[in-house]
N, C-alpha and C positions, 0 to 999 in steps of 0.2 A: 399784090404779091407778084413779082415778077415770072412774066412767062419764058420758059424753057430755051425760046428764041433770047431772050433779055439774059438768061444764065451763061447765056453760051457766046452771047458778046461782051460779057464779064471778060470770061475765062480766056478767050481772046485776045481781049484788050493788056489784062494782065500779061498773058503771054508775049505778049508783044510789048511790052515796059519793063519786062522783066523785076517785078518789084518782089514777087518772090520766086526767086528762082532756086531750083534743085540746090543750089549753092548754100544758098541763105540757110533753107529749110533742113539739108542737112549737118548746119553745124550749131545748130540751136537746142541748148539741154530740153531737153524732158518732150512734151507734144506738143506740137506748133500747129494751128489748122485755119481755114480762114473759109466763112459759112456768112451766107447773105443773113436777112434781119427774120427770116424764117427760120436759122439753125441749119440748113442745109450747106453741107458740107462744100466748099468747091477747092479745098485743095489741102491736105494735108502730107505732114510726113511720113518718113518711117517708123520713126518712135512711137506712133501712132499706132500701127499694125505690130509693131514689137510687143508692145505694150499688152495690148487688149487682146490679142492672139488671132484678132482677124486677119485676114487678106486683106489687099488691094481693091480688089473686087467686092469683096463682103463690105468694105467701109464705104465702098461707093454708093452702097443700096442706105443707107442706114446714116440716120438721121442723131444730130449731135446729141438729143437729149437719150439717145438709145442705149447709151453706156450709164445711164444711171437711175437710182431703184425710181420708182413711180413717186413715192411722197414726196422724193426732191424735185423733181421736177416742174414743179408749179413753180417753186420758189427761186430756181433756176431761170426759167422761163423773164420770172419780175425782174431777177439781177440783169439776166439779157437787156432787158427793156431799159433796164436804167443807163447800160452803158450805152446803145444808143443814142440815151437822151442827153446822156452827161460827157460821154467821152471815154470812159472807161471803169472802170472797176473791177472788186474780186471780190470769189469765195470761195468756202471750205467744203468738199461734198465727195461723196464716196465713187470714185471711177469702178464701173463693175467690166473684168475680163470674159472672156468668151469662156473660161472655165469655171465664172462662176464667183471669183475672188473680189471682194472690197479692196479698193488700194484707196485711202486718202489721198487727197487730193487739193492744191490749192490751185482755184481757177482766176487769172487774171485777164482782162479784155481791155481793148482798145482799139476804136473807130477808125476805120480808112474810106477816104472819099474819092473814089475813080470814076472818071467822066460822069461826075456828078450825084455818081450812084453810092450808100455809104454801106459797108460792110468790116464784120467784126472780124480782127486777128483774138483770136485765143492762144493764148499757154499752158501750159495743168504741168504742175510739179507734185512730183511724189513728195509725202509728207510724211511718209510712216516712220520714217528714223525721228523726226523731230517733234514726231507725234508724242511715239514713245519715250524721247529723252526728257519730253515736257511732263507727261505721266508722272514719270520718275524721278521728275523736278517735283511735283506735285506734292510725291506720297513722301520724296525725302523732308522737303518740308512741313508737312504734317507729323512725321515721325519726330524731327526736328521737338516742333511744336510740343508734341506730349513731352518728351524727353525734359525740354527745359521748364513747363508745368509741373510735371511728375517728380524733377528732381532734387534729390536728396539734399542738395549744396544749393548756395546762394549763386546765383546768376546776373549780374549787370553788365549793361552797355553806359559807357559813358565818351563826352566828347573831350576832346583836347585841354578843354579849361574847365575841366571838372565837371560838369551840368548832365547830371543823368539822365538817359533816353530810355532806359528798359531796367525794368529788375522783373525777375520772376516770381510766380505765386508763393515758394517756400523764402526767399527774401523779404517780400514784405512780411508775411508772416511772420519770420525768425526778428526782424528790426523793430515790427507794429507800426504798419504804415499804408496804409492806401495806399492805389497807385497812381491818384491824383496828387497825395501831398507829396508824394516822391519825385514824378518826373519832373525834370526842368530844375531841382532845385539842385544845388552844389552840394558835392559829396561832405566837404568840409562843415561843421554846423550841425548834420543830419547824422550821416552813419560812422563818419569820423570827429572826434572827439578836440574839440577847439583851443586845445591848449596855448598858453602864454607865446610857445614859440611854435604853434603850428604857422604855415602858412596857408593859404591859400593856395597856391604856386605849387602846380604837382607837377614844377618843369623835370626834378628830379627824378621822378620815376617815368614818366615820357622820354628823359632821356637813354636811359638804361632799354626803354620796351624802342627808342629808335633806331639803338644802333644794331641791334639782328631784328625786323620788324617781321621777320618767320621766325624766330625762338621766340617760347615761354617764358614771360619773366617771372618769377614766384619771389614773396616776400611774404613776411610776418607783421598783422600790423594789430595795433590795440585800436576797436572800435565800439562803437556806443549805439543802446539800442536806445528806444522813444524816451524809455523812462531815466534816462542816463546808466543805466548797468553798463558796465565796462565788459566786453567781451573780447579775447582774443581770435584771430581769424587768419589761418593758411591764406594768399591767393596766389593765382594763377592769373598772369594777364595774357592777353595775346592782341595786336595790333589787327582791328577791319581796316581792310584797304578799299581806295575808289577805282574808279578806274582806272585811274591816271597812276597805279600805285602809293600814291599818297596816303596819310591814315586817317582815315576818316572819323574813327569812334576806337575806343577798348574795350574791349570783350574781357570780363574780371568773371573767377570762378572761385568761390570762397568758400570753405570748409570751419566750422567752431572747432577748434581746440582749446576752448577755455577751462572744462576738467580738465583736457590732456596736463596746460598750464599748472593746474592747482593739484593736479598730481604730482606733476615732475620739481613743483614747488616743494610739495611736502616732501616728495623724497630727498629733494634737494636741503632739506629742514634736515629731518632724521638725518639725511648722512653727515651733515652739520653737526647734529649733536653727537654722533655713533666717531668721529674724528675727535671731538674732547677728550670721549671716556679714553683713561688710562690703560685697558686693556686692550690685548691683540683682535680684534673683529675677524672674523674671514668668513669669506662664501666662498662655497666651491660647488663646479660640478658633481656628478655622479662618477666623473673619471679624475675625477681630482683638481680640475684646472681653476686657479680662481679667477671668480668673478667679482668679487668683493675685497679689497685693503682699505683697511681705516689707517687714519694719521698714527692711532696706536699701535698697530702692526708695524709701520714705518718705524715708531720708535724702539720699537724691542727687537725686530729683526736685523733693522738697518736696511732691508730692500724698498726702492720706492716705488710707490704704485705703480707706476708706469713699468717697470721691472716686474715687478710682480704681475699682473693679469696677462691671463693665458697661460701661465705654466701653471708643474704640478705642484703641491704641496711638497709633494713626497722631494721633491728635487731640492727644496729651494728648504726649507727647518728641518729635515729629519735625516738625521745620520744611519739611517737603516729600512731602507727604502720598503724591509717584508714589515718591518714594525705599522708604519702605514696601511700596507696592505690588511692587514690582519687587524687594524682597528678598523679601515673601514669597512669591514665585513662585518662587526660586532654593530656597527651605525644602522647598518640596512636591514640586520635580522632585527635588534631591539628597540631600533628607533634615536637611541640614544647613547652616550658613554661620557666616561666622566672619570677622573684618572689623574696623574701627574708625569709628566714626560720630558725625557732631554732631547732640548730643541737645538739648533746650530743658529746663531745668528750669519749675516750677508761676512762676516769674517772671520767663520768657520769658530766662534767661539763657543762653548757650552753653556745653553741656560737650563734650567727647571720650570717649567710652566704647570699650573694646574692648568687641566684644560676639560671641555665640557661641549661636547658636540650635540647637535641634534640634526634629527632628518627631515627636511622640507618636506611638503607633498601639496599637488596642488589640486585646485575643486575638484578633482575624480578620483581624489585619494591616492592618486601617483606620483613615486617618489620622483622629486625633482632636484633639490642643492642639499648639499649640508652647510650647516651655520656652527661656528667653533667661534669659542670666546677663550681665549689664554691670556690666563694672567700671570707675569712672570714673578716669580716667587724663590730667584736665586738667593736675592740678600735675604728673605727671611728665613731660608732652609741654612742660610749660613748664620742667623743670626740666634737660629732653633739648635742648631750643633754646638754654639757656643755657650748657649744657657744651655744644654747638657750639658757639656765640658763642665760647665761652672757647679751645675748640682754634682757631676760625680766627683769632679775635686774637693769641692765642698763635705760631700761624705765619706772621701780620704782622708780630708782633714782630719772631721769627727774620728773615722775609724782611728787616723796616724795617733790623733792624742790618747785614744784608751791605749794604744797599744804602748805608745814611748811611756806611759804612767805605767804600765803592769813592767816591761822591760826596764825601765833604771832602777824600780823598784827591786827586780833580779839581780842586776847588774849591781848594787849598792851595797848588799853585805859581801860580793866578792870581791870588791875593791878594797872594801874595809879589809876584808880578811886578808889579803894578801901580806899587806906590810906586817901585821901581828904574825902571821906566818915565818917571815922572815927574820923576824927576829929568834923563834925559835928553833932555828938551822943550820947547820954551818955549811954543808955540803954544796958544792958550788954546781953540782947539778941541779939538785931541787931547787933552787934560788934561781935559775936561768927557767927552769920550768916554769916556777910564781910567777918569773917575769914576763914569760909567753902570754900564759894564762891574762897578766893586765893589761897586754899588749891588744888581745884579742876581747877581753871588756870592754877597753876605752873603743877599740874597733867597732862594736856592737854600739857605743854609745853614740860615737859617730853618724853611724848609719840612720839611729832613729833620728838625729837632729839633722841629718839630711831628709828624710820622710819627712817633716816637720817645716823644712826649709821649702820643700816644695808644695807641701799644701794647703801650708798658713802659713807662709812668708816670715818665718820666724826668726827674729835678727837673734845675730850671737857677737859677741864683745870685739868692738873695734881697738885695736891696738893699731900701732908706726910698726909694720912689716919691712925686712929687708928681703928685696927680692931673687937673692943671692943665697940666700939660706932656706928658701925655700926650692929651689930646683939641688940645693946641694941633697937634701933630706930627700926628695923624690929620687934622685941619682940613685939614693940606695935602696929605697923599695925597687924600682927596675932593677936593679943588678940581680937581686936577690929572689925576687917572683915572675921576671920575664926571661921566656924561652933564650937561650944562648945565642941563636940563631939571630936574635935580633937586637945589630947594634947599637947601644948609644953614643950619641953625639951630644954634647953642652957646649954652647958658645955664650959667654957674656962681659961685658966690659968687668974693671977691675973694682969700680967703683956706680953703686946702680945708687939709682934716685928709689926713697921710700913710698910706699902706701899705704894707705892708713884704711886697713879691714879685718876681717874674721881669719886667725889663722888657718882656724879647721875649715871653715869655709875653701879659703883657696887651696890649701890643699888637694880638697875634695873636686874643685874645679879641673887644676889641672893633671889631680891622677886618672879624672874620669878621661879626659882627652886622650891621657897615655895608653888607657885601657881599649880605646875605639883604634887607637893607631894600632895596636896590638893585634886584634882581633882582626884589624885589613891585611895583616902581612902574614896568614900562616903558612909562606914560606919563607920567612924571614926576609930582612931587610933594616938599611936603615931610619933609625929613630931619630929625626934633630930637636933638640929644643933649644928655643934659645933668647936671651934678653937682649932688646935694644931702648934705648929714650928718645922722643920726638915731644914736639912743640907745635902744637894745632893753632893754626893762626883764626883769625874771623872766619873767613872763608871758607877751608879746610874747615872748623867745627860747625859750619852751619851746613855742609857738605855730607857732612857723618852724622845730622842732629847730635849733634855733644856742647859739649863746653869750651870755647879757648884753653889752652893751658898747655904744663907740659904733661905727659905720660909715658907712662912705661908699657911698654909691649912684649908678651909673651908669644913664645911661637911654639907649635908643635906641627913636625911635618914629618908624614910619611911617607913608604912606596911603597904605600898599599894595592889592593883592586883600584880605589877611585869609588864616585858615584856621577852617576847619568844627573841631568840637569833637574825629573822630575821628581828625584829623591833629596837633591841639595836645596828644594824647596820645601821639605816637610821636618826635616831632619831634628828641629827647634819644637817640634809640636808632641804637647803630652802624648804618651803612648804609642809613638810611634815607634817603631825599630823595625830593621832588616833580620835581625837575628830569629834563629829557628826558635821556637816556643824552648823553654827552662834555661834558655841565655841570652834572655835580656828583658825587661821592661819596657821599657821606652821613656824610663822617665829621667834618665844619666843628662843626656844632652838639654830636655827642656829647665831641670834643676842647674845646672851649668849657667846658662842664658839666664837664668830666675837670679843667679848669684853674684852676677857678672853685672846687670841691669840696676842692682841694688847696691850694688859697689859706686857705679856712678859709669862704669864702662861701655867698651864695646866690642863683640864679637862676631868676629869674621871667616869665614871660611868659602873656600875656592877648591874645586877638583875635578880631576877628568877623569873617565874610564879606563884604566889599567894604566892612569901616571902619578897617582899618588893622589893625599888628600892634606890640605893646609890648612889648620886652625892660628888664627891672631885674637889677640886680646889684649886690648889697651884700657889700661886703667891708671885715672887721675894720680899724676905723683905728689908727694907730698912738698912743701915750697924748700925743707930745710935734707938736703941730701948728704948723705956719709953714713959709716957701719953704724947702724942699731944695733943693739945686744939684746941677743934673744932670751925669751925667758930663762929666769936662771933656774935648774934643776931644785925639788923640795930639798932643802934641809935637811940633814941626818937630826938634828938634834929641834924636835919638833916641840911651841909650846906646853909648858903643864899645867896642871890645874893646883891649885890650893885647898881642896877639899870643900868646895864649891861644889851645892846640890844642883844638877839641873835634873826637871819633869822629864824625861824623856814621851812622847806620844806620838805610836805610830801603829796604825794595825797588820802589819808586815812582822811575823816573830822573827824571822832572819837579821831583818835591820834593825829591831829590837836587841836582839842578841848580841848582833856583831860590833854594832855603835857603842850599847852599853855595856857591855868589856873594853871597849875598845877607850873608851871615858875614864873608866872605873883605873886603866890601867894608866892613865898616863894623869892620876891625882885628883878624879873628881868624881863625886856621891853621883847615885843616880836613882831616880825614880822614875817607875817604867809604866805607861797604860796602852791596853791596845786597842784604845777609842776614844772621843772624845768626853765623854761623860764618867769614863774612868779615872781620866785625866782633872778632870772640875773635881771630882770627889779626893783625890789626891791632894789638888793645890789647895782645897778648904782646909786638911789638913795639916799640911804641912808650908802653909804661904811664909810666914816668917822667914823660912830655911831655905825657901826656891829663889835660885840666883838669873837662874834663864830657862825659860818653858823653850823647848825644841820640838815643835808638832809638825804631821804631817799636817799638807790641808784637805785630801779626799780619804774620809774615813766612813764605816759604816756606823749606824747608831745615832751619833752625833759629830761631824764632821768640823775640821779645823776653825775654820771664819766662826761658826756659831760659839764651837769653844771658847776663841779669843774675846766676842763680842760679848760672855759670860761673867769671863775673870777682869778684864778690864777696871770694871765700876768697884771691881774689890781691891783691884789696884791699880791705878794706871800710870806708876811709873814701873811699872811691872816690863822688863827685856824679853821678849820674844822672837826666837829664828823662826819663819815659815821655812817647810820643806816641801819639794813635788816633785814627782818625781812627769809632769805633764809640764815641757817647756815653756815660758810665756815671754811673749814680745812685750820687754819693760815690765818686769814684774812687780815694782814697788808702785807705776803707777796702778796698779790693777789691784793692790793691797792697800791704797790710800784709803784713810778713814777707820781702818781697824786698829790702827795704833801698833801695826807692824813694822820695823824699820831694818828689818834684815831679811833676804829672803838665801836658802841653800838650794841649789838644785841637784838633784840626783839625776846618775849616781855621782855620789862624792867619794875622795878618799879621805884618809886619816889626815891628810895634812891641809886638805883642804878646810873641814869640820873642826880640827885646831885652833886652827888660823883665825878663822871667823866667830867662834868663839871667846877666843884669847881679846877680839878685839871689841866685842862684844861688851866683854867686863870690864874692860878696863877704860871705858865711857865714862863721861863724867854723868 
């Protein structure tokens, strides 16, 4: 141990080599001290007394091991020794200050040899920042630790060319794999699934994690567990870097979404199949907004999905935005509703939809969407309007036929009775009266064979009309029953091409026309009608659906009111009319069009609101043109009879009465029943003498046909007239097989009933 003398030629010696001088010792971090191989201090700095809170003085008494607890010290003591023996060395030991405080410490030593004598230089660095940030290295990676144990998701490290270094406890478990058979082996193979064109080569995804190697790369991949199940897998990569910034390994963080898959699969299914169904689908909010369009929706409204989600219903099919409102308040109170509604398609058109909502709600019983299913049901609400249309025409019909059979059956002894009338008269009033009176029969008669015309398309006798004689004969009904106020006008060549139709028919066509023209103009104006001939080429009739050819065209134009465009679309349709209830039916125009259709024609009309309205009607001309001669007026001097019995049978006493005088007087017997079994009991008696049986065919008792089908087998070269006063389309063939071969319709007159009798007899 050196003595005090030996310390102090140290200290000397030092001083005088200057090896540490004030200089050195003060620009050296932390404590610098330099203490013979006893630990005795012989020269220290300041950071020394900063440090430890001693003085100058106070460090000079006090001995190196004095700043630290007793336990260390021994162990201190060895390290001493070793650095002596070695050269140098360090360690880690708690520096205590004069207040009592542990500061860490790391202590490093190295040997100096002066005038032979060797002595330790010590340093001591505070360590407490690096203590604690290693602490806090420590517990982070222990937290670490649990975290990647504990968690919920798949965790791997792998290297550049695929070769796993790490998975975690819920990885192997989720895959079934030890983490013996896992590491080292290639992902491909193992948890990725080896398909025809996997590769091995995950240069692809390396490259995408190298070019940002601080971004997350996330991808979707199909992976396989031990037992080959296919499982889908979220990951997450992120690039470990080395020191050098290079990437070492990738750090992959995997989540199962293979239900998510087979949910969004199935959904993906259903709304597959929810896209076929024909009907409109919709989901919607609680505020209306949809969440839901199927490919059905797309095709009845016309909006495409992409258009449609996110708005409201109310905005996008409903022409009445409280109507919405107010059903879906009936959705939320009852849960449901179910109804028929007019919807607007994407171009503002009108449909009819059944529709049928209900109220989602979800596991806590709270309302969440409503689901509407509309099925558009325009065409068949039009096709349900049309079969009524057709039943209630239908029971026109029925009704038109009982009523034109009780009506001509009226109308039939006053036609008779007229002309007998007239012969007992002379007065040229009462003869213009008769004539009124048959002017307004045949009027009445008319009328039902228009009812008739329209609700069982009942044809009436085609004749070669000139079209010239009929606008002359209308000329005169206008002069004579339209207001003064409203002019006529007639224009037509001098020479018209014929058509070959129903007189009474076109009449009725176009006085009905002159009637609407009338009825637009009260306050008078003029009336045109007028004939022209055209030639419809190919084109032109394939233009108009008609036929090539030439025709004739009628016109009637007024300056009238007009009509708005959504009324010159209905105008043709049964029942329809503008007119105030008790003047009008609706049924003028659709019988028109019915009669016009049937002719082989076409009609047209055009008009604006307050310029008038313009009816055309072209119908087929006949090939051979020039004057017709109109029927010629009856004969004054009307067939007689010979005294030739005919049966008369009819249960009508008027037409009983009125026929059978009317017989009796112009030369022929008559035998009268007013049923058919009256009628049989009569011809038993008197067959020989009966020249022509005249029956009605609907009688009560025993009824015409059964009658005929009676007497027959007792003769059947036996003449029989059918009568009815119920028109029919082609009445012989509808009497074929009774062995009737004449039929009368009522009502008739005297000269009609003549006529057809006269020729009747005179058959071979």
């Amino acid at each position: 141990m050196p003595t005090d003398e030996a310390r102090k030629n140290a200290e000397a010696l030092l001083q005088r080599e200057k090896l540490f001088s004030d200089t050195i010792f003060a620009s050296v971090p932390g404590i610098l001290i330099l203490c013979d191989q006893e630990g005795r201090f012989l020269r220290w700095n300041r950071s020394l007394e900063i440090v430890s809170g001693y003085s100058g003085e106070e460090v000079s008494r006090m001995h190196s091991l004095d700043f630290f607890a007793s336990h260390q010290r021994p162990l201190l003591l060895e390290k001493m020794a070793e650095v002596f023996s070695l050269g140098e060395g360090s360690i880690e030991a708690g520096f205590i200050t004069k207040d009592g405080r542990t500061i860490p410490f790391l202590l490093t030593g190295r040997t100096v040899i002066l005038d032979g004598a060797t002595f330790l230089v010590g340093l001591g660095m505070d360590i407490s920042e690096r203590k604690e940030a290693g602490m806090a290295l420590l517990e982070s990676e222990r937290k670490y630790r649990e975290l990647v144990e504990n968690a919920n998701s798949i965790i791997l490290r792998w290297t550049r060319d695929g070769c796993l270094t790490f998975v975690n406890e819920f990885g192997l478990k989720f895959f079934d794999y030890t983490v013996e058979e896992l590491i080292g082996q290639h992902v491909v193979g193992t948890i990725v699934p080896e398909f025809e064109s996997t590769s091995r080569d995950l240069r692809p995804l390396m490259d995408e994690i190298v070019k940002d190697p601080k971004a997350f790369e996330k991808n979707t991949n199909e992976n396989m567990r031990r037992n080959g199940e296919r499982v889908w897998i979220d990951w997450t990569n992120k690039a470990v870097l080395d020191e050098q910034g290079q990437i070492k390994e990738v750090l992959s963080i995997g989540t199962d979404i293979t239900e998510r898959r087979r949910a969004e699969a199935q959904i993906a299914e259903q709304a597959a199949f929810l896209d076929k169904a024909q009907d409109a689908i919709i989901a919607r909010s609680l505020d209306g907004r949809v969440l839901f369009w199927n490919q059905g929706a797309e095709n009845v409204y016309g909006w495409k999905r992409e258009e449609a989600l996110g708005r409201t219903v109310g905005e996008l099919v409903y022409a009445d935005p409280c109507a919405h409102d107010e059903i879906s308040q009936r959705v939320l109170a009852d849960g449901e509703w179910s109804g028929e509604l007019r919807h607007l398609t994407k171009n503002r058109r009108e449909i009819v939809v059944e529709s049928r909502l209900t109220l989602i709600r979800d596991n806590a019983g709270n309302a969440k969407s409503v689901l509407g299913i509309n099925t558009d049901i325009t065409e068949k609400k039009i096709i349900e309007a049309q079969f009524l249309r057709a039943q209630r025409m239908e029971s026109i019909g029925t009704l038109a036929g009982g009523i034109a059979h009780d009506l001509n059956n009226i109308l039939t002894p006053i036609l008779m009775s007229i002309d007998a009338l007239k012969t007992k008269t002379f007065d040229a009033q009462a003869v213009k009266m008769l004539d009124s009176i048959g002017a307004s029969a045949k009027r009445g008669a008319d009328i039902v064979r228009q009812v008739l015309t329209f609700a069982r398309g009942i044809q009436g006798e085609r004749i070669e009309i000139n079209p010239k004689h009929l606008l002359q004969d209308l000329e005169l009904i206008i002069k004579d029953i339209f207001p003064k106020d409203i002019r006529l006008r007639v224009s037509m060549p001098e020479e018209t091409w014929t058509i070959l139709g129903d007189p009474t028919q076109m009449h009725q066509v176009l006085l009905n026309l002159c009637l609407n023209a009338r009825d637009a103009m009260p306050d008078g104006g003029d009336l045109r009608l007028g004939i022209e001939h055209y030639v419809f080429d190919e084109a032109r009739a394939r233009n108009l659906q008609s036929k090539p050819g030439r025709y004739v065209k009628f016109s009637v134009i007024d300056q009238g009111t007009g009509m708005p465009p959504e009324i010159l679309d209905k105008i043709f349709e049964p029942f329809f009319t503008t007119k105030d209830i008790n003047k009008g039916t609706g049924l003028g125009l659709s019988t028109v069009s019915a009669i016009v259709k049937s002719h082989g024609g076409i009609i047209h009309v055009s008009s604006e609101v307050g310029e008038g309205t313009t009816f055309e009607v072209d119908l087929p001309a006949m090939e051979i043109c020039g004057e017709t001669n109109r029927p010629a007026p009856e004969e004054a001097a009307l067939p007689r009879g010979n005294g030739e019995m005919i049966l008369l049978v009819d249960d009508e006493e008027p037409i009983l009465a009125v026929t059978s005088q009317t017989l009796q007087a112009f030369g022929y017997r008559v035998l009268t029943a007013s049923d058919g079994a009256e009628g049989l009991t009569l011809y038993a008696r008197h067959q020989p003498e009966i020249a022509v049986v005249l029956t009605d065919m609907r009688m009560p008792v025993l009824d015409g046909a059964t009658m005929i089908q009676t007497l027959m087998p007792l003769n059947p070269a036996q003449k029989i007239i059918a009568a009815s006063g119920l028109d029919m389309d082609d009445p012989m063939t509808k009497l074929a097989g009774t062995g009737v071969r004449h039929f009368l319709g009522k009502p008739y007159t005297p000269g009609t009933l003549l006529k057809l009798l006269r020729a009747v007899l005179d058959e071979g």
